[in-house]
Residue, then its C-alpha position, 0 to 999 in steps of 0.5 A: x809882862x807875861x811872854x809872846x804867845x805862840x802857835x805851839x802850847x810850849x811847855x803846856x800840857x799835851x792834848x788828850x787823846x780820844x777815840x770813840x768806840x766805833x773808831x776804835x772798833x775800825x781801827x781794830x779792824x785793820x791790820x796790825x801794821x797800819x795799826x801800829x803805823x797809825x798810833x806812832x802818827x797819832x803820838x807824833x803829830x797830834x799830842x802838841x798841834x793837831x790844828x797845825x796843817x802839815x803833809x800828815x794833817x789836812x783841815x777837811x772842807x766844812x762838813x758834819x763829821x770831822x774837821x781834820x784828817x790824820x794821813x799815815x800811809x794809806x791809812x786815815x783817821x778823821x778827828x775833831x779837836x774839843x778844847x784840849x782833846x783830840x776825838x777820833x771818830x773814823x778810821x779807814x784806808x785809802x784807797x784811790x780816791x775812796x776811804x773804805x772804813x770796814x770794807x765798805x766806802x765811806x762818804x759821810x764826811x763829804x758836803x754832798x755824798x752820793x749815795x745814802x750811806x745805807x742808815x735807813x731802816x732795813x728789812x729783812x729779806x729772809 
């Protein structure tokens, strides 16, 4: 008979971590102490139960990006979780009730975004 399961994996492998290139690139953006904030939040709380809902985790309402959001300061990380990895995709600050992800305000991961977020072809003006 094998033992009850639980929520925790136990003794299970940690989840892999991932982030894309464009949350990378948005992370290096930052500065270097909300970096350093946000990778100690990430191996803290995400290696065993990134699924978990803490203070820290918040499971995001339906949308087409992310599933959860990592909260460490004013600092954000919206992330999906893909079998045994966590796959990082934004990462941005708060500020107020805004996430800017390099300088600018970033809805894509609303139900209905106010605004486009700018995708369409540009012209050039010059």
């Amino acid at each position: 008979m094998s033992p009850p399961c639980s929520s925790d994996r136990g003794a299970a492998m940690p989840f892999k971590i991932t982030i894309t290139d464009d949350a990378e690139r948005q992370l290096r953006s930052l500065p270097v102490r909300d970096q350093r904030i946000l990778e100690a939040a990430i191996l803290s709380r995400l290696e065993h139960q990134p699924t978990t809902p803490t203070r820290a985790i918040k499971r995001l309402r339906p949308n087409p990006l992310a599933e959860f959001e990592l909260r460490a300061g004013d600092v954000r990380a919206l992330y999906n979780v893909e079998g045994d990895e966590v796959v990082f995709l934004i990462v941005g600050r708060k500020e107020g009730n805004k996430l800017i992800v390099e300088g600018e305000e970033f809805h894509g991961h609303q139900d209905h975004p106010t605004e486009p977020s700018g995708n369409g072809p540009e012209e050039d003006t010059e």
